[in-house]
TIDREN-208731 format. One record per residue: residue number from 1; x, z, y of N, C-alpha, C in turn. Coordinates in nm, 3 decimals. Layout:
! TIDREN-208731
{pt NUM,{X,Z,Y},{X,Z,Y},{X,Z,Y}};
...
***
This chain:
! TIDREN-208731
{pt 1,{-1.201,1.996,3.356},{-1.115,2.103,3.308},{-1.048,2.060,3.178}};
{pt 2,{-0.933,2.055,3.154},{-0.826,2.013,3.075},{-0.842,2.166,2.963}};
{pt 3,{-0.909,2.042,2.841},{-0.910,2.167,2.737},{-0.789,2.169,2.638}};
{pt 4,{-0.753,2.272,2.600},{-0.602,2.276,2.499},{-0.689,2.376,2.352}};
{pt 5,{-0.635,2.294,2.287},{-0.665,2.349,2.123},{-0.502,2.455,2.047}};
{pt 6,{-0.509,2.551,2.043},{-0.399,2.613,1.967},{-0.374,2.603,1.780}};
{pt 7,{-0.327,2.621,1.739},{-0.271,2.592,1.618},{-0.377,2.659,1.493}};
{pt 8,{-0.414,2.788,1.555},{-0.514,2.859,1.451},{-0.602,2.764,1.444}};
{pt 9,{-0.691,2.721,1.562},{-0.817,2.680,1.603},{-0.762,2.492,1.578}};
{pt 10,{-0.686,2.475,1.547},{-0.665,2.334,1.502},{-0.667,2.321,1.321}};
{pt 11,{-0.610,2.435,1.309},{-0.659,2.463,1.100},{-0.804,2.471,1.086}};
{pt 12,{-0.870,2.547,1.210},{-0.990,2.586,1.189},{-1.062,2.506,1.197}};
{pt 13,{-1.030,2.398,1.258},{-1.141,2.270,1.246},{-1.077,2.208,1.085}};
{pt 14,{-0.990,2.222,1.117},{-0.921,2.110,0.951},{-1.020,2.162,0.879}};
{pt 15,{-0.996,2.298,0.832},{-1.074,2.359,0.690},{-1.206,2.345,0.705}};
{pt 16,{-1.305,2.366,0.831},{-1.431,2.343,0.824},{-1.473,2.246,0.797}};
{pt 17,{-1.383,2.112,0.880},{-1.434,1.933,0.821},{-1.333,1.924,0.741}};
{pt 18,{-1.275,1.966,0.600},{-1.235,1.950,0.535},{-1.270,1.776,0.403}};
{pt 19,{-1.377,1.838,0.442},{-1.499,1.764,0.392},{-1.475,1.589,0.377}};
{pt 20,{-1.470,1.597,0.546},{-1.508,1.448,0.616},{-1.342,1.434,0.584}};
{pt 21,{-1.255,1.487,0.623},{-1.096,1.426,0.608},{-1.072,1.388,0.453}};
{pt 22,{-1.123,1.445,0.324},{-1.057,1.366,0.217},{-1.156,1.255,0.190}};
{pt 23,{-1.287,1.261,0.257},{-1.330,1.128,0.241},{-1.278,0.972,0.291}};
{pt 24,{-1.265,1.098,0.418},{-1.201,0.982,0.479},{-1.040,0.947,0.415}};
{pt 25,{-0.965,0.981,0.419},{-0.845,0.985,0.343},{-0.902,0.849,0.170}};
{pt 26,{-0.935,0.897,0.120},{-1.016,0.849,0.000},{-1.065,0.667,0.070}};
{pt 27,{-1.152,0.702,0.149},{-1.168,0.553,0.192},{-1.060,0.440,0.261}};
{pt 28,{-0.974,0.509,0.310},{-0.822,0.435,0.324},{-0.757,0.381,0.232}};
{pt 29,{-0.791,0.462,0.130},{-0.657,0.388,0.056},{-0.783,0.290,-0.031}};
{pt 30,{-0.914,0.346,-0.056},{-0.965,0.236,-0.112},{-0.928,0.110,-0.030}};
{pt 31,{-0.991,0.112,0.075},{-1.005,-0.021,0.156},{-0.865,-0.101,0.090}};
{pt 32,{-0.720,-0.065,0.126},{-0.654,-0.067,0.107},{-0.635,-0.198,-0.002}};
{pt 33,{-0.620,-0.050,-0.103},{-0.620,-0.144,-0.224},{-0.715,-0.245,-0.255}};
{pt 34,{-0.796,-0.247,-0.244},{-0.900,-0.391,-0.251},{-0.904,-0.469,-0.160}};
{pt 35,{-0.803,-0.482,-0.042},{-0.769,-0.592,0.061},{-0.613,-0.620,-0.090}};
{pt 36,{-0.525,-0.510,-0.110},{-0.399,-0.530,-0.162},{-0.398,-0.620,-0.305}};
{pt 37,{-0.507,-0.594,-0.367},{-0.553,-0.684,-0.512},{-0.640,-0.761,-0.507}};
{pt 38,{-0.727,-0.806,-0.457},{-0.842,-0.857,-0.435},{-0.888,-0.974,-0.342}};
{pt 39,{-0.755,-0.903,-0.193},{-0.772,-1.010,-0.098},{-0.669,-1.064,-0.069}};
{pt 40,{-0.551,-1.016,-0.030},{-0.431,-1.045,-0.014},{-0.376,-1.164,-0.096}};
{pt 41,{-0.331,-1.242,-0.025},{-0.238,-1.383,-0.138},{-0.086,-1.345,-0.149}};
{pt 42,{-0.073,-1.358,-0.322},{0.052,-1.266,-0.354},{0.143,-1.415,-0.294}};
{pt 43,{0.240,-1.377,-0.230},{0.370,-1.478,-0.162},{0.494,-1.449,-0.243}};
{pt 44,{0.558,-1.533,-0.315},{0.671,-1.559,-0.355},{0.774,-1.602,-0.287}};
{pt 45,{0.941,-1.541,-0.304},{1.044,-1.579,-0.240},{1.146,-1.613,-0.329}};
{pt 46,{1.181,-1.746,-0.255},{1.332,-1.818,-0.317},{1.414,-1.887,-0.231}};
{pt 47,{1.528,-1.827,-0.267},{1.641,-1.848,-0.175},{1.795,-1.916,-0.243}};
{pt 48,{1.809,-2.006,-0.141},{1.934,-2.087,-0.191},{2.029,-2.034,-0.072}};
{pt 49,{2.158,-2.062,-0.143},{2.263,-1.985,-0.051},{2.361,-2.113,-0.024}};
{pt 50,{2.402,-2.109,0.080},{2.509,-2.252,0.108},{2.610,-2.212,0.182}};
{pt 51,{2.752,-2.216,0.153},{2.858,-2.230,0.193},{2.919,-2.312,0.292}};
{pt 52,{2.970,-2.261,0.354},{3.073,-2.335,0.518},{3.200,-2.336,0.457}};
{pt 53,{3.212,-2.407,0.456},{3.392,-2.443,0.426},{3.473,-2.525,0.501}};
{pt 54,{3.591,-2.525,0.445},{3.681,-2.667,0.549},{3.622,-2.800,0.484}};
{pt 55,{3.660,-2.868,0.572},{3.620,-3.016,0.559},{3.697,-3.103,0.430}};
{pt 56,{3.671,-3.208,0.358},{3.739,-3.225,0.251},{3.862,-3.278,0.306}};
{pt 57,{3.874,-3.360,0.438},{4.000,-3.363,0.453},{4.092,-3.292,0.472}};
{pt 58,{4.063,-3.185,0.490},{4.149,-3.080,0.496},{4.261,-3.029,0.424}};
{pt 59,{4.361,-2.987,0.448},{4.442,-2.952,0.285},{4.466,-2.794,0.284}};
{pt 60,{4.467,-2.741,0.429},{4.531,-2.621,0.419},{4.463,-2.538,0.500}};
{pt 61,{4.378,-2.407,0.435},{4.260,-2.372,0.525},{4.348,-2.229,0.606}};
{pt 62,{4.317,-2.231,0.745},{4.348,-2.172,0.833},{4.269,-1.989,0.836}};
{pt 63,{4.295,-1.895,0.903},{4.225,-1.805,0.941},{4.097,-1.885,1.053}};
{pt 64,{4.196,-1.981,1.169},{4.117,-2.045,1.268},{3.976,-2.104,1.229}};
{pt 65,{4.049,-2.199,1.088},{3.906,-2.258,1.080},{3.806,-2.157,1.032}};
{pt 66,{3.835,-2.039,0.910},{3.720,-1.962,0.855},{3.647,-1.894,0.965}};
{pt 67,{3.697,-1.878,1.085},{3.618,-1.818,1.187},{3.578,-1.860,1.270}};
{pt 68,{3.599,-2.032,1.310},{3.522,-2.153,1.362},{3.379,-2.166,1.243}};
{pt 69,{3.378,-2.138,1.121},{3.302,-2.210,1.041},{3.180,-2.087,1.055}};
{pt 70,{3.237,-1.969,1.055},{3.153,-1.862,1.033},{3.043,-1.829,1.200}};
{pt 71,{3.137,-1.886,1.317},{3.057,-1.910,1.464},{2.975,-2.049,1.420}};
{pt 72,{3.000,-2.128,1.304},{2.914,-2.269,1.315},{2.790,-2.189,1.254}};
{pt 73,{2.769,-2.120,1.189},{2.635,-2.045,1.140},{2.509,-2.051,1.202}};
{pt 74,{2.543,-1.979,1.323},{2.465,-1.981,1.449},{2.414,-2.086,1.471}};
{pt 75,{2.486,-2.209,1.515},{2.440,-2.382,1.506},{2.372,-2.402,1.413}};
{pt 76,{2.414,-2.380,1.335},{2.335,-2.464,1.181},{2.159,-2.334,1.140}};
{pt 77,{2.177,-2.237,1.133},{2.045,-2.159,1.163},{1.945,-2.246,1.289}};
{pt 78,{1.977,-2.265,1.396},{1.881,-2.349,1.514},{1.914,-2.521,1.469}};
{pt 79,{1.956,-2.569,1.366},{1.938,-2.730,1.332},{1.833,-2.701,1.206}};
{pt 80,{1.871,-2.622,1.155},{1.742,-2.581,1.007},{1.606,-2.542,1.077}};
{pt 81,{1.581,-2.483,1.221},{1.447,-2.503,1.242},{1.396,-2.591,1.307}};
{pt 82,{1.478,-2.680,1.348},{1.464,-2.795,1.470},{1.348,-2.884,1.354}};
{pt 83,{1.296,-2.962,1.444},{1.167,-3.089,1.371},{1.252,-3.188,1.330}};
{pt 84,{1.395,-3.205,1.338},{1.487,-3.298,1.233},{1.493,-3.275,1.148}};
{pt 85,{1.503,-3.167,1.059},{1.504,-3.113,0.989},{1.341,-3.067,0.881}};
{pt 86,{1.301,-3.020,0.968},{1.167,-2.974,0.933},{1.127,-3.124,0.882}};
{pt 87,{1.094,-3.214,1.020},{1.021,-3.309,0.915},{1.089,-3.394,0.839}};
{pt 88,{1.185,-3.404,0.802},{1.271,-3.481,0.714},{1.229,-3.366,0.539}};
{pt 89,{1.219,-3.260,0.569},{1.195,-3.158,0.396},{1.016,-3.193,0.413}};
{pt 90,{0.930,-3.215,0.501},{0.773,-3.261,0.493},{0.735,-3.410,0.429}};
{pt 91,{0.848,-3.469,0.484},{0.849,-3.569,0.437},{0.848,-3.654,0.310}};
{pt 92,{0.961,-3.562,0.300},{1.051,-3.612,0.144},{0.933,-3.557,0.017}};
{pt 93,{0.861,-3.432,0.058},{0.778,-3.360,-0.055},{0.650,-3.386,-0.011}};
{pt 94,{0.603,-3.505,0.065},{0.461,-3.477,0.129},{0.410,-3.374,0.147}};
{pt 95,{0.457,-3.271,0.202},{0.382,-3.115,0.235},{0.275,-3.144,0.322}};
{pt 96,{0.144,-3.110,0.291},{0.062,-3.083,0.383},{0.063,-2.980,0.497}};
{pt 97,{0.137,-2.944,0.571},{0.215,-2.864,0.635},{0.250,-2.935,0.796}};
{pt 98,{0.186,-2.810,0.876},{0.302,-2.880,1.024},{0.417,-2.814,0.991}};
{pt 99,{0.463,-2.836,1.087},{0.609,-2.798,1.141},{0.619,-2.606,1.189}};
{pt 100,{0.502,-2.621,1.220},{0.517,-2.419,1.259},{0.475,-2.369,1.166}};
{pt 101,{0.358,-2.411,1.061},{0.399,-2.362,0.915},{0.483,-2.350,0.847}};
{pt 102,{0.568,-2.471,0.869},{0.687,-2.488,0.748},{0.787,-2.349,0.795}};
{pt 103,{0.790,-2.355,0.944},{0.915,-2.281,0.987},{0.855,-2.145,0.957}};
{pt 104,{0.707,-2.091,0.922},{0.686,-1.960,0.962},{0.696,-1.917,0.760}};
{pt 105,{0.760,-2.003,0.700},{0.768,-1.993,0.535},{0.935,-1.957,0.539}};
{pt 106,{1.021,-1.983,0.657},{1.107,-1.986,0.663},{1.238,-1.904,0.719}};
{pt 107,{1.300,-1.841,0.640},{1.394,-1.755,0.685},{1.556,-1.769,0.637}};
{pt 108,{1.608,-1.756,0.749},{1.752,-1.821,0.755},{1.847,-1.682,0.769}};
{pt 109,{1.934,-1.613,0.692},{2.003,-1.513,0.699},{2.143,-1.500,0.666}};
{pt 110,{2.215,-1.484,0.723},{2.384,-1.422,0.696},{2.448,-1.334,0.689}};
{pt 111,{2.526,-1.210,0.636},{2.615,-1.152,0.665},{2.726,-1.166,0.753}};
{pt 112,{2.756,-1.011,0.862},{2.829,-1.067,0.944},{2.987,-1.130,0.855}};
{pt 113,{3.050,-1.183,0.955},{3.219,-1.253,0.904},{3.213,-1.309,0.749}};
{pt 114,{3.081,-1.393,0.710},{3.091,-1.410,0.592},{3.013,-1.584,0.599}};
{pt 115,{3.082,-1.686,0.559},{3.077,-1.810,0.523},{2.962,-1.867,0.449}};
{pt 116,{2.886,-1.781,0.446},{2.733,-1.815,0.308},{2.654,-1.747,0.404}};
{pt 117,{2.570,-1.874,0.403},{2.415,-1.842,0.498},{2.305,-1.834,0.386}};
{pt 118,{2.189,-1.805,0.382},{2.067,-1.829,0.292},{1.953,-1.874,0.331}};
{pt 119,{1.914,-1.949,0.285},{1.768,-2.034,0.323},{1.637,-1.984,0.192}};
{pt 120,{1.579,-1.903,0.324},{1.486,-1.813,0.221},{1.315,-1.887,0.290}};
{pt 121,{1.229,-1.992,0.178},{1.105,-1.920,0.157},{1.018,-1.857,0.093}};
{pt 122,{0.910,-1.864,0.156},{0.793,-1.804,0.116},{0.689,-1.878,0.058}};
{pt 123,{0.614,-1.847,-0.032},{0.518,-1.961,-0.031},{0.406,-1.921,-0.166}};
{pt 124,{0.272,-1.932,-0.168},{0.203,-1.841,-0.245},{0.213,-1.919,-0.402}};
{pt 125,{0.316,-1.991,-0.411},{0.322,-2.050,-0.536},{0.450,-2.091,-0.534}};
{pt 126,{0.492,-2.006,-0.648},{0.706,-1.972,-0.681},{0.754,-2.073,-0.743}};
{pt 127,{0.738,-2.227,-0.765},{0.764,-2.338,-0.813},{0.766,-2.356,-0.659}};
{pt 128,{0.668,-2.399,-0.534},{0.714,-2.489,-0.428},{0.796,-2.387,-0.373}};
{pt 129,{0.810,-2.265,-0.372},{0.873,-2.221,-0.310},{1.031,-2.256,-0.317}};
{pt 130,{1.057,-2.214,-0.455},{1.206,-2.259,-0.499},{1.247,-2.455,-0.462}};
{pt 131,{1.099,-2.530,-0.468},{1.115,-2.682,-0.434},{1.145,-2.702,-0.305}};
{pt 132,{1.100,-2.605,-0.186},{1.112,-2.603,-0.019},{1.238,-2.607,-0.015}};
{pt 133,{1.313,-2.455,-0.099},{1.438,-2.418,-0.046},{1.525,-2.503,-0.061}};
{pt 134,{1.566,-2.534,-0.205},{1.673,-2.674,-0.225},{1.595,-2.750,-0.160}};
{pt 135,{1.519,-2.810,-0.124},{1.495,-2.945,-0.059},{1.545,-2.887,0.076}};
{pt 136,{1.541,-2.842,0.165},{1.543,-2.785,0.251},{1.735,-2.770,0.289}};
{pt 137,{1.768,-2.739,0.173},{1.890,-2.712,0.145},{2.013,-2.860,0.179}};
{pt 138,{1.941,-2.922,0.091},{1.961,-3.105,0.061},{1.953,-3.192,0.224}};
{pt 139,{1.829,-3.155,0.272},{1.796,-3.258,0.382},{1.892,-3.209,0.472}};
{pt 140,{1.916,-3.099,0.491},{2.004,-3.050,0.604},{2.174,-3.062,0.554}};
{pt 141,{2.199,-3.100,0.484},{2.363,-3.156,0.469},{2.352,-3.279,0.519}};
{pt 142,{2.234,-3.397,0.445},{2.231,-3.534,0.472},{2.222,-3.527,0.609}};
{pt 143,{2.137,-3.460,0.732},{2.098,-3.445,0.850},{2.212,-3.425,0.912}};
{pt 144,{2.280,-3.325,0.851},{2.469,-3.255,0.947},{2.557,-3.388,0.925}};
{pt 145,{2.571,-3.467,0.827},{2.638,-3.541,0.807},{2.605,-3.726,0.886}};
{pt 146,{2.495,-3.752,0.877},{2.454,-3.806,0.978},{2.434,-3.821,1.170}};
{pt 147,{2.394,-3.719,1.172},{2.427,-3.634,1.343},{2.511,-3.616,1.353}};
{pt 148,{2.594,-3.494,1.287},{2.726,-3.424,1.413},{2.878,-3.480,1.295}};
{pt 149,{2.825,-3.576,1.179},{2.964,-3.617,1.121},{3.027,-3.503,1.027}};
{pt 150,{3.007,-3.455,0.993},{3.016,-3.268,0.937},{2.983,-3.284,0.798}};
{pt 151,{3.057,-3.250,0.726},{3.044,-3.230,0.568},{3.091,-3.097,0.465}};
{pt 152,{3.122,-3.001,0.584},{3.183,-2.868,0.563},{3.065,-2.772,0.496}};
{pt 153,{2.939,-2.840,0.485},{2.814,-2.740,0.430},{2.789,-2.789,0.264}};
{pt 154,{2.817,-2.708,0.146},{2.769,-2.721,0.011},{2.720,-2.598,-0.029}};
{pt 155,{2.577,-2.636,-0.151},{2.502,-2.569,-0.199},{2.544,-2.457,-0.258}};
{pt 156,{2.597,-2.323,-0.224},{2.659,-2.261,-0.326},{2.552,-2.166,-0.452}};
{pt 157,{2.459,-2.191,-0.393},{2.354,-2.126,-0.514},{2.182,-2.168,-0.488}};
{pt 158,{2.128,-2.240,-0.581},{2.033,-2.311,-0.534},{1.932,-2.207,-0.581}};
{pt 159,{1.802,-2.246,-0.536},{1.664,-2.131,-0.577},{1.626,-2.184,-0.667}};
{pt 160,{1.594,-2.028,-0.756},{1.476,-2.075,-0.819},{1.364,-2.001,-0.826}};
{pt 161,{1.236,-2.077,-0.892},{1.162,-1.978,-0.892},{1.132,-1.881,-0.985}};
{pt 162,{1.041,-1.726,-0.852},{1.045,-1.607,-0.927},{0.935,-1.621,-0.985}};
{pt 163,{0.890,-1.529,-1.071},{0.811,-1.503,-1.115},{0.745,-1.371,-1.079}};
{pt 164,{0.804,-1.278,-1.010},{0.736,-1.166,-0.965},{0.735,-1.170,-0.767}};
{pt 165,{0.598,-1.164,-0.737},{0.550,-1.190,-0.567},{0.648,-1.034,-0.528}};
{pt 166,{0.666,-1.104,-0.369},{0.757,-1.016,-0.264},{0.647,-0.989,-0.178}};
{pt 167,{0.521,-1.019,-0.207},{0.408,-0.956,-0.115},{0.297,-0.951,-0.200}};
{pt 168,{0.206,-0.881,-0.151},{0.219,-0.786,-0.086},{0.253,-0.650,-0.182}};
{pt 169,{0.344,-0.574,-0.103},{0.378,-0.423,-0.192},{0.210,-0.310,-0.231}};
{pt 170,{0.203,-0.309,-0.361},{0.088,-0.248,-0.351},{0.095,-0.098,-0.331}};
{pt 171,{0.242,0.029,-0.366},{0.291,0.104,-0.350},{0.270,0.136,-0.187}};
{pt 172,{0.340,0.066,-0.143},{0.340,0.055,-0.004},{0.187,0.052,0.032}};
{pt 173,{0.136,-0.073,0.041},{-0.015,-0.056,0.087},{-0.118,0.039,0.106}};
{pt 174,{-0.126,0.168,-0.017},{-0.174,0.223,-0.103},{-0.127,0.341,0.024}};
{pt 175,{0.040,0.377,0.056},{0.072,0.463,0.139},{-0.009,0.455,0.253}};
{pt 176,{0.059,0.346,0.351},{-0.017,0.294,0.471},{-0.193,0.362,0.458}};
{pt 177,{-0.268,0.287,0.286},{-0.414,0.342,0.356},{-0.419,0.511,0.340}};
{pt 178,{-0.325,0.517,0.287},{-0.368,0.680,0.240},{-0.354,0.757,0.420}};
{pt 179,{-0.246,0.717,0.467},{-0.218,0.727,0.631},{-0.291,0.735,0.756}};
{pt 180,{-0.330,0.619,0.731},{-0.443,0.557,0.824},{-0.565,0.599,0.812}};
{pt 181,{-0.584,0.677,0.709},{-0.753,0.703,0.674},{-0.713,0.850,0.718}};
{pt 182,{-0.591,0.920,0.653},{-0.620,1.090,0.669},{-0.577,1.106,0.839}};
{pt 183,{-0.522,1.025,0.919},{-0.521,1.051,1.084},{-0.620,0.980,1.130}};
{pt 184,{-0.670,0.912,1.087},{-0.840,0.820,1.171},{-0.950,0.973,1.110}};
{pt 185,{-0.960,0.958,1.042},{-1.052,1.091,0.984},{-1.002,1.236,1.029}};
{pt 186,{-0.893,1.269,1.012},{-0.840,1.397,1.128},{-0.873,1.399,1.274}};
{pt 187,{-0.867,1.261,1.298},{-0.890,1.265,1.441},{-1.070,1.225,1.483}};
{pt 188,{-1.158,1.194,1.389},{-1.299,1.228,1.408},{-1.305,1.371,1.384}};
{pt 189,{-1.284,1.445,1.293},{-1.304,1.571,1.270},{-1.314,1.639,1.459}};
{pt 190,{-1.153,1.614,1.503},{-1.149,1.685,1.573},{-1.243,1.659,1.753}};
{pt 191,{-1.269,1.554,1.734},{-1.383,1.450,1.808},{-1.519,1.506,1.770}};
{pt 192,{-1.549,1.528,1.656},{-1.669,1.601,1.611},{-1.677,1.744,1.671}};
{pt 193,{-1.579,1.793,1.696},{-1.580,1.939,1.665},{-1.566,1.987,1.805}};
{pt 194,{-1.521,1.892,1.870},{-1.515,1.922,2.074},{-1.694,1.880,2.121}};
{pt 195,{-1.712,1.773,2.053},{-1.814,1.713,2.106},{-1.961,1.814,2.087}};
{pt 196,{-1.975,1.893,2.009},{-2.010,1.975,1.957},{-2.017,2.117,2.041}};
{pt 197,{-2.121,2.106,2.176},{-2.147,2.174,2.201},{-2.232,2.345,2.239}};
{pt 198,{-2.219,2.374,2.088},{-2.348,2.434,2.074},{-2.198,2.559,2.083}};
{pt 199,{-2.316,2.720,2.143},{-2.191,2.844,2.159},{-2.244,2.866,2.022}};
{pt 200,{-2.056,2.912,1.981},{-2.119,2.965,1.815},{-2.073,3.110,1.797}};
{pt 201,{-2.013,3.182,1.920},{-2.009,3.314,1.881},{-1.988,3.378,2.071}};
{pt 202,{-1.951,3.462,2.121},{-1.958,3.556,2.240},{-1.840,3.491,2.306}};
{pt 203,{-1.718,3.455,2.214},{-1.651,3.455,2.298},{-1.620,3.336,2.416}};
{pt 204,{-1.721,3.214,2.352},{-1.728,3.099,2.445},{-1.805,3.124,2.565}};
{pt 205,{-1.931,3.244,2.603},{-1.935,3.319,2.701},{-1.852,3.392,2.848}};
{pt 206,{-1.763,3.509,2.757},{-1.687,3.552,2.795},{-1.585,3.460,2.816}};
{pt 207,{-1.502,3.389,2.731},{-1.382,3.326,2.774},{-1.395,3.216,2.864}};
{pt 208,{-1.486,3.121,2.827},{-1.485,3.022,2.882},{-1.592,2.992,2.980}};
{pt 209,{-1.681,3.091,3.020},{-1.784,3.100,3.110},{-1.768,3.169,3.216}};
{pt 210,{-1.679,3.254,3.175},{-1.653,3.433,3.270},{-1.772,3.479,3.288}};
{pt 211,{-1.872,3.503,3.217},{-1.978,3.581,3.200},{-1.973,3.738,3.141}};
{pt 212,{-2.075,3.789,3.148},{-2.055,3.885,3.090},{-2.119,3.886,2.970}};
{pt 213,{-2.123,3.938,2.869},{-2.222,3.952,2.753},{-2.340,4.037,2.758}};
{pt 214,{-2.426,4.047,2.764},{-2.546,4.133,2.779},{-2.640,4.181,2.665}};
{pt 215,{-2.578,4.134,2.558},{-2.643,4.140,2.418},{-2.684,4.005,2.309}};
{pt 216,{-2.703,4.036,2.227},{-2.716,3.889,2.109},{-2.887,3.924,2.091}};
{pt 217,{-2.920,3.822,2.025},{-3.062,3.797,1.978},{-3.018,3.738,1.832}};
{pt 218,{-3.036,3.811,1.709},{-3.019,3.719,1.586},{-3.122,3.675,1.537}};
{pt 219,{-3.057,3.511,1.467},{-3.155,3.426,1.423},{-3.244,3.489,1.310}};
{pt 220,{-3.366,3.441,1.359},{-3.511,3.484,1.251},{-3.565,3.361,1.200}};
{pt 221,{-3.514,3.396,1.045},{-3.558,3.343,0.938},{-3.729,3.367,0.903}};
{pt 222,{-3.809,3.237,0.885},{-3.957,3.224,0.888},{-3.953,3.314,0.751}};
{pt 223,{-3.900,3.326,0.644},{-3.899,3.370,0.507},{-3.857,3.485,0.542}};
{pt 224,{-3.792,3.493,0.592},{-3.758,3.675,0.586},{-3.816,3.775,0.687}};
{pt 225,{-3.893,3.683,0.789},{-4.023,3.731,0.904},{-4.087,3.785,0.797}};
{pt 226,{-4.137,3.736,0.710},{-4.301,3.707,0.637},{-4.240,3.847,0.530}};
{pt 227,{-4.113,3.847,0.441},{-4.104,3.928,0.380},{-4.123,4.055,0.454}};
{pt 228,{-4.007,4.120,0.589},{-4.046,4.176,0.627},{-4.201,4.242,0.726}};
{pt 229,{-4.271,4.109,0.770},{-4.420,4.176,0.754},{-4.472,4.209,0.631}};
{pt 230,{-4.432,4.208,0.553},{-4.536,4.238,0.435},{-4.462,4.354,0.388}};
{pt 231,{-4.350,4.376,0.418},{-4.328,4.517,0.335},{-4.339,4.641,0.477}};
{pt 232,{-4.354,4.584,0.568},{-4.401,4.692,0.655},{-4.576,4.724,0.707}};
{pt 233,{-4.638,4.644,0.644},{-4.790,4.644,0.648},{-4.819,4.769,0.580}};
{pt 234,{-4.900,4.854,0.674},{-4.969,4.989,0.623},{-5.010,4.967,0.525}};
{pt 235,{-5.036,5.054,0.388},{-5.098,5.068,0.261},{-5.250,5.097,0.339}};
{pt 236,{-5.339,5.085,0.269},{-5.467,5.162,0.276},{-5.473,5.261,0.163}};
{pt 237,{-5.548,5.400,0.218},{-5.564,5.513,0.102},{-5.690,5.488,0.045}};
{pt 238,{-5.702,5.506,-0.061},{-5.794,5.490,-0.136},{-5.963,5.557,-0.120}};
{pt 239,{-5.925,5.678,-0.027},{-6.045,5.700,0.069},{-6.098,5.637,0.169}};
{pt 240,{-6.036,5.582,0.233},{-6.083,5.450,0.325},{-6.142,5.331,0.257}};
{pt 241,{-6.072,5.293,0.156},{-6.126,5.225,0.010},{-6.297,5.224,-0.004}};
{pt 242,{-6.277,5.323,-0.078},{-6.439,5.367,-0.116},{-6.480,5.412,-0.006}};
{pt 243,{-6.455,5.429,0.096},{-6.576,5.504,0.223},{-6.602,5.316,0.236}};
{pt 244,{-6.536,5.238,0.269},{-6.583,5.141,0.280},{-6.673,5.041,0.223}};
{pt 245,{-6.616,5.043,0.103},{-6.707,5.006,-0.039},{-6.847,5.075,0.038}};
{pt 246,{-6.867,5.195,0.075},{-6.982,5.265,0.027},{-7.076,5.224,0.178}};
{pt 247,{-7.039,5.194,0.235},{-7.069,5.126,0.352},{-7.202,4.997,0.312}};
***
């Protein structure tokens, strides 16, 4: 039987495990933050930007060519991850690094109809990072110019390094656990509270039994048994007293 919870009776669990949800809530964002400061390796980003232009022989630049140069983008993004490339910047810097490391430090981005690509990494220390990018920058002109004869690619803004990490956001983090803890913990509450089969008033009888009600029995307290035997225990009269005594 397919049970449905309504909106009252969905507050009504909230407010009763009120309890368990800001703990839980509370332990999210801890976790959180002590993976976000503690465990997490802060990653630095630097990015060099390089220009497509006409070729130096050139004298007189066309609409044709700026929009041949701006479709060469595309090409030159898949030669910057190719292993010509890759291992020619491993090389040159002895990176202890494969090739799917290097590329997974590595991000290549453009604006559309616009002549400047960027060669962005990552890297948990903002000196090699800014050293990847220009190098990175460098090997791949010498590489275009060697292979496809092409000299239309110069550095138009080289990296350097930052000084403040692009990971991890601790703002952010901090959200995420606050998130993750108050719907993981909302959703035990409400797991608690189905699973939880005990009847706690008539109408889980009637409604959900189709029974009839036939009367309640209320709970008896051992302390308040004992009070009430003792304040309903007959007195003895004081003639029964002494007739007994006299016995």
């Amino acid at each position: 039987m397919k049970e449905e919870i309504s909106l009252l009776e969905f507050l009504s669990v909230l407010k009763k495990r009120i309890g368990l949800i800001i703990i839980g809530t509370l332990m999210g964002i801890l976790i959180f933050t002590i993976y976000t400061f503690y465990v997490a390796v802060p990653q630095y980003s630097s990015t060099t930007q390089l220009l497509v232009n006409r070729s130096k022989e050139a004298t007189i630049i066309q609409r044709a060519d700026i929009e041949t140069n701006v479709q060469l983008i595309n090409t030159y993004r898949d030669m910057l991850r190719s292993p010509a490339i890759l291992d020619g910047v491993r090389e040159e810097l002895n990176l202890p690094y494969s090739n799917q490391q290097l590329l997974s430090q590595l991000n290549i981005s453009s604006e559309n109809n616009s002549q400047v690509f960027s060669i962005q990494i990552m890297d948990p220390n903002p000196n090699n990072a800014a050293l990847i990018a220009n190098t990175t920058a460098n090997v791949f002109q010498e590489k275009l110019n060697d292979i496809a004869s092409m000299d239309n690619v110069t550095v138009f803004s080289e990296a350097n390094a930052s000084s403040q990490p692009v990971s991890p956001n601790h703002i952010l983090n901090m959200i995420i656990g606050l998130i993750i803890g108050s719907v993981l913990s909302t959703v035990s509450a409400l797991l608690i509270e189905f699973a939880d089969k005990t009847v706690r008033d008539d109408s889980f009888i009637t409604e959900k039994l189709g029974l009839i009600n036939l009367g309640s029995v209320s709970e008896m307290v051992h302390e308040k048994v004992q009070k009430d035997t003792q304040k309903n225990k007959p007195e003895r009269l004081p003639e029964s007293l002494s007739a007994r005594s006299k016995i």
